[in-house]
C-alpha positions as MATLAB code, in Angstrom:
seq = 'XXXXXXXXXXXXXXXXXXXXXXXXXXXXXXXXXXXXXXXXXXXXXXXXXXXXXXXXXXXXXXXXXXXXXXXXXXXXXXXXXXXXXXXXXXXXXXXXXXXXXXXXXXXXXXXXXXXXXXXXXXXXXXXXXXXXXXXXXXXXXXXXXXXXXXXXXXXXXXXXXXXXXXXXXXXXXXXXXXXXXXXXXXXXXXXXXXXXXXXXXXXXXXXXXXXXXXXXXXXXXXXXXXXXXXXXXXXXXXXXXXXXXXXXXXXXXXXXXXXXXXXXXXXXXXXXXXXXXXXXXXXXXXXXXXXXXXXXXXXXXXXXXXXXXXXXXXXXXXXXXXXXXXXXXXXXXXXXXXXXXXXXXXXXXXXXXXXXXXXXXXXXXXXXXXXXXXXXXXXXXXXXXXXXXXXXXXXXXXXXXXXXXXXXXXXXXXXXXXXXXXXXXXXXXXXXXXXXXXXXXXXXXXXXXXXXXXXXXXXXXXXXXXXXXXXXXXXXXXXXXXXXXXXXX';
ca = [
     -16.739   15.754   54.617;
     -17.179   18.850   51.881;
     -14.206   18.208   50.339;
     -14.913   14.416   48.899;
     -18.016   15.773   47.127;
     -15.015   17.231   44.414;
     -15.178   13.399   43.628;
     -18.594   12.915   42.453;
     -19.642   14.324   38.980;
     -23.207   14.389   38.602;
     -23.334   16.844   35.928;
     -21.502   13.838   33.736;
     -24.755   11.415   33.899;
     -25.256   11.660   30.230;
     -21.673   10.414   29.861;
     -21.807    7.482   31.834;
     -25.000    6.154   30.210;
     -23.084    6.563   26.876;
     -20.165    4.900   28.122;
     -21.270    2.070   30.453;
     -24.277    1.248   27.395;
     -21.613    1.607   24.594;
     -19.036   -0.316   25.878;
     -20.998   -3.212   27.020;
     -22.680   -2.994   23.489;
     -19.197   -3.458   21.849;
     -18.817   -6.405   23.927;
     -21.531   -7.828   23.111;
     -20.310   -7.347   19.241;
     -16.922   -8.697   20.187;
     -18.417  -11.570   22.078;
     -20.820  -12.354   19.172;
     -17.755  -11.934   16.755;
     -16.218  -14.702   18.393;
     -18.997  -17.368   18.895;
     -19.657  -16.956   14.976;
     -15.738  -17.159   14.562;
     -13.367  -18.820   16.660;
     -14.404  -22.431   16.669;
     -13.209  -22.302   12.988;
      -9.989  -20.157   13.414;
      -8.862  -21.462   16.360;
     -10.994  -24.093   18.235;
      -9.924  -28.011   18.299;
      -9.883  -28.633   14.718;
      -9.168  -24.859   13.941;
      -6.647  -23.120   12.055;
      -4.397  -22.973   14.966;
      -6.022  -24.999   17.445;
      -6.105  -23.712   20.767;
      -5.310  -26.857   22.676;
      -1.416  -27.372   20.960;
      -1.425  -23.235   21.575;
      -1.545  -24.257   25.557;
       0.371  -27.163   25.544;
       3.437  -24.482   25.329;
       1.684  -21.848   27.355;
       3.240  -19.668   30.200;
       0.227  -19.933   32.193;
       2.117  -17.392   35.012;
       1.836  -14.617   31.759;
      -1.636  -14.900   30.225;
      -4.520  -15.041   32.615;
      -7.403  -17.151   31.093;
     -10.327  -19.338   31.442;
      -9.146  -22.423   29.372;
      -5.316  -22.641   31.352;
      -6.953  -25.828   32.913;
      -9.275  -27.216   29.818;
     -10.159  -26.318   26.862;
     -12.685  -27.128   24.636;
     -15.183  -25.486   22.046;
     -18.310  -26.046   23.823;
     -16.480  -23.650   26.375;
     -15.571  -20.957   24.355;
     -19.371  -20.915   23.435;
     -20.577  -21.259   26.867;
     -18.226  -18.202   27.433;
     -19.078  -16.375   24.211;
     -23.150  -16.964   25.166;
     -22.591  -15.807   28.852;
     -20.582  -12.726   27.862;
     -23.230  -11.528   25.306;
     -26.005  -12.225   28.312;
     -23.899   -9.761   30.463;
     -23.416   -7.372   27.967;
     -27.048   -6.972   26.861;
     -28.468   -7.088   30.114;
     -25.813   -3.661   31.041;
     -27.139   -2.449   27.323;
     -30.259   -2.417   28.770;
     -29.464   -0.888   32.127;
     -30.270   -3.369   34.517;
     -27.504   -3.919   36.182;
     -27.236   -0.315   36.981;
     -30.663   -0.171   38.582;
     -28.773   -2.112   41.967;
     -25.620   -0.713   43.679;
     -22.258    0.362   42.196;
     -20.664   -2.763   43.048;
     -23.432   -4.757   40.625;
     -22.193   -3.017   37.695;
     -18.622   -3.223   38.556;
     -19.231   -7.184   38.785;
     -20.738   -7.234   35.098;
     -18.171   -5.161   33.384;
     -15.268   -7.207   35.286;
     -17.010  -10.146   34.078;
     -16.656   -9.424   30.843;
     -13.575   -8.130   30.952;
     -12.596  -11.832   32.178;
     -13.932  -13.545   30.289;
     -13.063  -11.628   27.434;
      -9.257  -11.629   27.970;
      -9.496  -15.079   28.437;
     -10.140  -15.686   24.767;
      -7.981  -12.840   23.611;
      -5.066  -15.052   25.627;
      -5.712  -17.676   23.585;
      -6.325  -16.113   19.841;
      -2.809  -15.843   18.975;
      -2.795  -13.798   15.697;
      -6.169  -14.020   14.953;
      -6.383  -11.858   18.157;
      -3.575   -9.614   17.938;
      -5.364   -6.750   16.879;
      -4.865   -3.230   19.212;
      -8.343   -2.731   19.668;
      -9.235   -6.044   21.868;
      -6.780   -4.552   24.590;
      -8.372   -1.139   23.669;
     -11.698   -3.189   24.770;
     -10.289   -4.777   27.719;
      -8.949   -1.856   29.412;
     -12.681    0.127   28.272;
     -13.872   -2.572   30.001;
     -11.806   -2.748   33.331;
     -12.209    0.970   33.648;
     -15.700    1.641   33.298;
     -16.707   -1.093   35.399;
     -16.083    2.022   38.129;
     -18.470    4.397   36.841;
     -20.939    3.235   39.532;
     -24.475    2.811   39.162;
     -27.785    4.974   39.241;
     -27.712    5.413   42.739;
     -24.278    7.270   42.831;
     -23.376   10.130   41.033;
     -20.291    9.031   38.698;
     -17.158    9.159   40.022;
     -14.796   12.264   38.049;
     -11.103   10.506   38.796;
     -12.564    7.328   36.712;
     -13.903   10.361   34.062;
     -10.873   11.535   33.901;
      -9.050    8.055   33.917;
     -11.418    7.511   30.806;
     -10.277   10.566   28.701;
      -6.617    9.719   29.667;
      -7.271    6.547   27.608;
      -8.829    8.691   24.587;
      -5.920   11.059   24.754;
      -3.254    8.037   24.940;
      -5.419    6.586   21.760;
      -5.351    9.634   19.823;
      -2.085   11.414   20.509;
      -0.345    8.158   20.305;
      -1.986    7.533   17.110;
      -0.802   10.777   15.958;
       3.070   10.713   17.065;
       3.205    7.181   15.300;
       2.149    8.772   12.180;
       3.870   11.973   12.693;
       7.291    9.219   13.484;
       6.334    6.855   10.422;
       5.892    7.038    6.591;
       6.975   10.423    5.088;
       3.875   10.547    3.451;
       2.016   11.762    6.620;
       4.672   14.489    6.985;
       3.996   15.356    3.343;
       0.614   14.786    3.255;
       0.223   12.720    0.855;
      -1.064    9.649    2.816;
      -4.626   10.008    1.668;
      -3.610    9.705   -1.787;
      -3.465    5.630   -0.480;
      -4.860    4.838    2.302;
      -8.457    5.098    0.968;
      -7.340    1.993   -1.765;
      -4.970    0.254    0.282;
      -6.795    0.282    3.885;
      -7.156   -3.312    5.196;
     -11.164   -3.654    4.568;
     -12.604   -0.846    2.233;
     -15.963    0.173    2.907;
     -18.903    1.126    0.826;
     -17.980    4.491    0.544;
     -14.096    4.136    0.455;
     -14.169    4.558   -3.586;
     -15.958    7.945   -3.378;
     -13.446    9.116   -0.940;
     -10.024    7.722   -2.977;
     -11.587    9.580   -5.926;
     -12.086   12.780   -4.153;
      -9.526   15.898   -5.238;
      -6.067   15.122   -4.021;
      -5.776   18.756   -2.354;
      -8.971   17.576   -0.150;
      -6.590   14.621    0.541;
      -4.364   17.108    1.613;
      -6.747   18.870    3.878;
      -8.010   15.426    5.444;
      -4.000   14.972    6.374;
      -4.209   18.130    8.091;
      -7.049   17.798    9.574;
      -5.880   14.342   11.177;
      -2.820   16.094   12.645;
      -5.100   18.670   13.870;
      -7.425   15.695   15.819;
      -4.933   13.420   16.739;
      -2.071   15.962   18.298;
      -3.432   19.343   18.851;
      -7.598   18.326   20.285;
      -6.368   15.427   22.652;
      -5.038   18.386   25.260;
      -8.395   20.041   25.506;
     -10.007   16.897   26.757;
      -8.922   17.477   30.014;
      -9.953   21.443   29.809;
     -12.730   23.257   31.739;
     -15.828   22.930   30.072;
     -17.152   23.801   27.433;
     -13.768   23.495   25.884;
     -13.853   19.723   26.643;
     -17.219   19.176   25.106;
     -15.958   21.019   21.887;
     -12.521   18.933   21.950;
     -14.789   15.619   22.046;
     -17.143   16.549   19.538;
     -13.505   16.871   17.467;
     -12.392   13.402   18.039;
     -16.265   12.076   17.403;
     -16.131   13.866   14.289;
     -13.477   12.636   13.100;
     -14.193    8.837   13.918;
     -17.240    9.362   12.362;
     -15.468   10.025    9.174;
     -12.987    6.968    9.408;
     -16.566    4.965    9.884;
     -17.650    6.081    7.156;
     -14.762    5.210    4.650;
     -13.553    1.872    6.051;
     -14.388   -1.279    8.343;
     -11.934   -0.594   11.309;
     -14.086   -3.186   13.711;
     -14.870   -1.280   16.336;
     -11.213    0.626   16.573;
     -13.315    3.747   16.042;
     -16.345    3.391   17.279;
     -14.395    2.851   20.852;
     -13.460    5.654   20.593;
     -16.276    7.545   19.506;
     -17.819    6.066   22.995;
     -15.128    7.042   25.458;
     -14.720   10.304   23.754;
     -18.158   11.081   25.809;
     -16.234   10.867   29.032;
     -15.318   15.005   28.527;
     -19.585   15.878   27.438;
     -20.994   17.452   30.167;
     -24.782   17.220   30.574;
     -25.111   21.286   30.381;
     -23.674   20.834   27.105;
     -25.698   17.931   25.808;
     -28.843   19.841   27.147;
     -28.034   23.217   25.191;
     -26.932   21.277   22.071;
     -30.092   18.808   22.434;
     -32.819   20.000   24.907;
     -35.048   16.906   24.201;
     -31.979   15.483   26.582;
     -33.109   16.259   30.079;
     -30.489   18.114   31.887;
     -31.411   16.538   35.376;
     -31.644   12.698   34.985;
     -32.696   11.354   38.279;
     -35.063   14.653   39.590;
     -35.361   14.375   43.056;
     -34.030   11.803   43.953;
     -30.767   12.476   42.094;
     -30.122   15.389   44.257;
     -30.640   12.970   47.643;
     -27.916   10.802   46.150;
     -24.740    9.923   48.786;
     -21.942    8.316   47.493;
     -20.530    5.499   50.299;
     -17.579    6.181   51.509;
     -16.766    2.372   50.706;
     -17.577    3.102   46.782;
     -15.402    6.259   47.269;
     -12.423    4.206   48.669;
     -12.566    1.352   45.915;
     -12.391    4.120   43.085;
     -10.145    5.922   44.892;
      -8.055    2.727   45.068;
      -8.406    1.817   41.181;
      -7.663    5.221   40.350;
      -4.199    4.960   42.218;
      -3.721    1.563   40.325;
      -4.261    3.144   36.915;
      -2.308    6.080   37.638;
       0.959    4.378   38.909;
       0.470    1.964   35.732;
       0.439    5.459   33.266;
       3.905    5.661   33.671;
       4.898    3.220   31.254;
       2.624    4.362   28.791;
       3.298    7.998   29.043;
       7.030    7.210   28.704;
       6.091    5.203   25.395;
       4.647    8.247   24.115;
       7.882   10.598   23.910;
       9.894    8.285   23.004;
      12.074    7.814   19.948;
      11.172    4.035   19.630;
       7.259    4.595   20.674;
       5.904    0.828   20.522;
       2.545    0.632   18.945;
      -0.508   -1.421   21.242;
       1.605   -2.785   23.669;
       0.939   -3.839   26.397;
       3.138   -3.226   29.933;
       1.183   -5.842   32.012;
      -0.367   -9.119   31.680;
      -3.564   -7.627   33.142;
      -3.526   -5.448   29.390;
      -4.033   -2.379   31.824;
      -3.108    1.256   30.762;
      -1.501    0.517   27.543;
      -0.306    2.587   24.632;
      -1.670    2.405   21.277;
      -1.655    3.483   17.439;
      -2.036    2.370   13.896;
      -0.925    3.325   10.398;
       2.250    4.654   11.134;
       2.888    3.849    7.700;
       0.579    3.720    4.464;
       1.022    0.645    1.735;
       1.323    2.515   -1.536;
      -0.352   -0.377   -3.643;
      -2.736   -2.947   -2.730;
      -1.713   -6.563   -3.689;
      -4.426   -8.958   -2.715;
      -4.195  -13.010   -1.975;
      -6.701  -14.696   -4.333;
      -7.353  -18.626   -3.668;
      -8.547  -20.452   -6.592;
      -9.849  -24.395   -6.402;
     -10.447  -26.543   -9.182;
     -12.651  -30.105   -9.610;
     -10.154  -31.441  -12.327;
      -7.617  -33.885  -11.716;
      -4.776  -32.203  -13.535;
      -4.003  -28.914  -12.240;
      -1.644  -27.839  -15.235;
      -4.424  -28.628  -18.124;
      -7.054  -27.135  -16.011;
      -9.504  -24.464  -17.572;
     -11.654  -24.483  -14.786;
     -10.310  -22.411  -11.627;
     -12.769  -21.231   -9.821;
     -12.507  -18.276   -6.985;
     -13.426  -18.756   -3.348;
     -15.395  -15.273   -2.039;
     -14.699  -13.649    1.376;
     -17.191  -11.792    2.915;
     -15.222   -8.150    3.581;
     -11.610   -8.594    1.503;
     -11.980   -7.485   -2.118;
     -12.216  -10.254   -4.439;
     -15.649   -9.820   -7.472;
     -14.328   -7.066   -9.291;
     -18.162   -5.610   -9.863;
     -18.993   -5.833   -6.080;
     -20.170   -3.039   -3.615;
     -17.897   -3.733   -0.834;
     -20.078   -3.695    2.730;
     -20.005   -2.013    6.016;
     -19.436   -4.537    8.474;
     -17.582   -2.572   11.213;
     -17.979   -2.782   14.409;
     -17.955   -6.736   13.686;
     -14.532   -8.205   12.909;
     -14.103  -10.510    9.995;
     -11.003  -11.572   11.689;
     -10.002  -14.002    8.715;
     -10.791  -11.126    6.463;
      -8.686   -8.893    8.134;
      -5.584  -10.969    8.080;
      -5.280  -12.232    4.863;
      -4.622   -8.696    3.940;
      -1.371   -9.077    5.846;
      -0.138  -11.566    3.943;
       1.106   -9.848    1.447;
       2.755   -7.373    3.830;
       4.826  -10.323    5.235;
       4.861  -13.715    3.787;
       2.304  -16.417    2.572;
       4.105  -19.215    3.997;
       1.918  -18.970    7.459;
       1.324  -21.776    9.244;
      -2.485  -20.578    9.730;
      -3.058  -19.959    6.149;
      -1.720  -23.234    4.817;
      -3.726  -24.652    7.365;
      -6.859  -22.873    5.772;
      -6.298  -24.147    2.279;
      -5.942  -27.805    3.695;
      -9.300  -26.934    4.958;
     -10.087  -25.912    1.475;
      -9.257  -29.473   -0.037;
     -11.257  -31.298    2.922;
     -14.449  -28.698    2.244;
     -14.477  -28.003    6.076;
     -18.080  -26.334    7.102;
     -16.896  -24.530   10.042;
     -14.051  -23.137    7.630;
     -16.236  -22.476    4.357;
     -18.988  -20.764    6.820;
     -15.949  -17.888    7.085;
     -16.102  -17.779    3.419;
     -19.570  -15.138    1.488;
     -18.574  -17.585   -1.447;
     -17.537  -21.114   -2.069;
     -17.551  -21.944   -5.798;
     -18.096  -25.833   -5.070;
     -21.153  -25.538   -3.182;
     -19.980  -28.281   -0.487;
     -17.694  -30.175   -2.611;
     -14.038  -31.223   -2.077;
     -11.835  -29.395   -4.628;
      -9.304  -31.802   -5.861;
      -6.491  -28.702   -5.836;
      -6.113  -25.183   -4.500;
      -3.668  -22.426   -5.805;
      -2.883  -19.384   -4.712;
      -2.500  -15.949   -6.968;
      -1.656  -12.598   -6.238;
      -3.225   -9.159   -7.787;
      -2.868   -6.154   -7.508;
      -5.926   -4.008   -7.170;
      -6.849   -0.421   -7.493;
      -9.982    1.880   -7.856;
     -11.215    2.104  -11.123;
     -11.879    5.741  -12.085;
     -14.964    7.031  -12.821;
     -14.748    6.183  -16.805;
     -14.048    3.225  -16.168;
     -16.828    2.022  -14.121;
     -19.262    4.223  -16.602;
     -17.899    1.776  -19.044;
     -17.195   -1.620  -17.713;
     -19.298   -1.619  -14.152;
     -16.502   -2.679  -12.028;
     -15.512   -1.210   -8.961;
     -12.105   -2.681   -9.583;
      -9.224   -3.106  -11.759;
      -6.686   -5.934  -10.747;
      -3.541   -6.490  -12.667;
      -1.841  -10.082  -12.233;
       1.340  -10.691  -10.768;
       2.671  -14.154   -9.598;
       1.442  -17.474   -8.073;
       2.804  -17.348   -4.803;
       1.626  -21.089   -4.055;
       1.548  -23.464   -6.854;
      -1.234  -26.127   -6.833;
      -1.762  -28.189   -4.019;
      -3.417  -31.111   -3.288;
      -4.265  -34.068   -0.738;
      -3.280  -37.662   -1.350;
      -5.553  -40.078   -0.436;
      -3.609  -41.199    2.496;
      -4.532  -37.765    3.910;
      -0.696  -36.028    3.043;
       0.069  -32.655    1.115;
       1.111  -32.650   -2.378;
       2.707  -29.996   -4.753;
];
């Protein structure tokens, strides 16, 4: 039958070896993330230990792994298996067989993946793991070498980049004035969760190029979006846009791999004629021969014809999300976390306050000289320090002490952590770039909060720091452990 061949795409091969390799390689960082990570944060002597998180759990809501058992040699077992999977479809392998081998790998790891996600509570509740998931779910459909790839999952793919971008837009667009007036750059630079090394440079730049990176968001997020689904090369042009643009957000903070994702998927709309006239070292026909012999089953057709349906019917949640006055921001319409609607930054902190946590050897806290600062690995803390580029790993830890400040101290998870503190716990101090006792048990903890800025160009001429931070208040007043194992004040 003529008419099914509309279905196939072959002239998007380049496409699906950028997004079936890039994906699975962002698993792989995700999974790898988490086996470094999540014993610590939330495994049976974690922050917020996943076994008292289950013992309340709606297992009829959250699909996972660990609804029967859990335990941390699990979690690794699935964190090792997961990164297996994901290098072996890095590498191609997989794709070498059927369609139907792929499509078992990716839903593998979008299993097992969503198992821990289920489980991470706020150390998990970050819009980009469902952004992975559903990456995940859906490319698992592209098929394999010996099918052309299928142009309703293509399209499926770039209606997840436009509900990414345009969402992200009309959240901003709905949020802080300071994205109407375009002023939002003047901040965000400072005040974004995990600076990068080149987030200084970019704060410092002219506030009218602030201005013109403002606009130029707009521009990507709510004009470009509707020329993804264009003929080509419109498309092509509309996706170089959006990789442009991620590119730049790369470059200036540690997002994980928020923008990276994105960057990947964006691909969906590059056609290889495109590719081949913008790079002709990229062969325009990638199977010769015997890609023009290729016959996609009618079986194959059916099951993507099926998912397609699946995805579609679950788009209308999302797409009502997306005009509407109350837009929700990564949500989620189905326990599956299937088709959902996303966005971040809809406002942009005007100041960055920062949670310092201080420990000290001596046995009176009040006549104490000797406070000493514990290091994290991505937050600012050493005022002199170059901070690094860690994205697309998550320093999940990292990432949320920022919020504290935004909401309250008093979480359950971070007074948890500075128990851990007092009891020098490995698994917690290996979280930690610095810990000022080399192994040893502070006999108190306090907690002080800064506020931090850029320093201008003078000043780091004269002083070498990177920073200036300006006291403000003690938040948590020293804290201690009795011997009998309780909390003190």
């Amino acid at each position: 039958m003529d008419w099914l061949s509309w279905f196939d795409a072959p002239e998007y091969e380049f496409a699906r070896q950028v997004l079936q390799r890039g994906v699975a390689a962002l698993y792989f960082v995700a999974f790898l993330s988490s086996l470094n990570q999540f014993p610590a944060l939330l495994g049976e002597r974690g922050l917020l230990p996943v076994p008292e998180f289950l013992a309340g759990f709606s297992r009829l809501r959250r699909p996972t792994l660990f609804r029967w058992r859990y335990s941390d040699r699990l979690v690794r077992w699935i964190c090792a298996a997961g990164l297996l999977v994901a290098a072996l479809l890095v590498a191609g392998v997989p794709q070498l067989g059927p369609p139907w081998v792929p499509m078992i790998a990716f839903l593998a790891l979008w299993l097992l993946y969503m198992s821990i996600v289920n489980v991470g509570q706020t150390f998990y509740g970050f819009g980009w793991e469902m952004l992975l998931l559903e990456a995940g779910f859906t490319v698992a459909f592209l098929g394999s070498d010996q099918t052309d790839p299928p142009r309703t999952i293509l399209i499926l793919i770039i209606w997840l980049v436009f509900r990414l971008e345009f969402g992200a837009g009309m959240i901003k667009i709905r949020g802080g004035r300071e994205w109407r007036d375009l002023t939002a750059l003047y901040y965000h630079h400072e005040t974004q969760p995990m600076p990068g090394p080149l987030s200084r440079q970019a704060h410092l730049l002219p506030k009218p190029l602030h201005k013109v990176e403002v606009l130029g968001n707009h521009f990507a997020q709510l004009v470009v979006p509707f020329f993804l689904f264009a003929p080509q090369p419109v498309a092509s042009a509309a996706a170089a846009v959006v990789i442009f643009t991620q590119l730049w957000l790369v470059a200036s903070g540690n997002f994980a791999w928020l923008n990276w994702i994105a960057i990947v998927l964006a691909f969906a709309a590059v056609s290889d004629p495109v590719v081949h006239a913008v790079f002709p070292v990229i062969p325009l026909d990638w199977h010769g021969e015997t890609g023009a012999a290729r016959e996609t089953p009618l079986w194959w057709q059916a099951i993507t014809l099926a998912v397609t349906l699946l995805l579609v019917v679950l788009s209308y949640w999302p797409l009502r999300n997306l005009f509407s006055k109350h837009q929700l921001m990564n949500a989620s319409f189905n326990r599956w976390q299937l088709v959902n609607t996303y966005g971040a930054f809809g406002t942009v902190t005007k100041q960055r306050i920062e949670i310092v946590v201080e420990g000290t050897l001596d046995d009176s806290p009040d006549d104490s000289p000797d406070w000493r600062e514990y290091g994290f690995k991505g937050k600012p803390g050493d005022l002199r320090r170059l901070p690094r580029q860690w994205a697309p790993y998550h320093l999940r830890l990292d990432w949320l002490m920022w919020f504290l400040p935004l909401r309250t101290v008093h979480e359950e998870w971070f007074y948890a952590f500075l128990g851990k503190l007092l009891e020098a716990d490995r698994g917690t101090l290996r979280l930690l770039r610095d810990d000022p006792f080399d192994g040893v048990a502070p006999q108190w903890v306090r907690v002080r909060s800064y506020r931090y800025r850029f320093s201008t160009r003078k000043e780091f001429r004269e002083t070498g720091n990177r920073w200036v931070r300006t006291l403000l208040h003690e938040p948590i007043r020293p804290v201690s452990l009795r011997r009998s194992g309780g909390r003190r004040r």
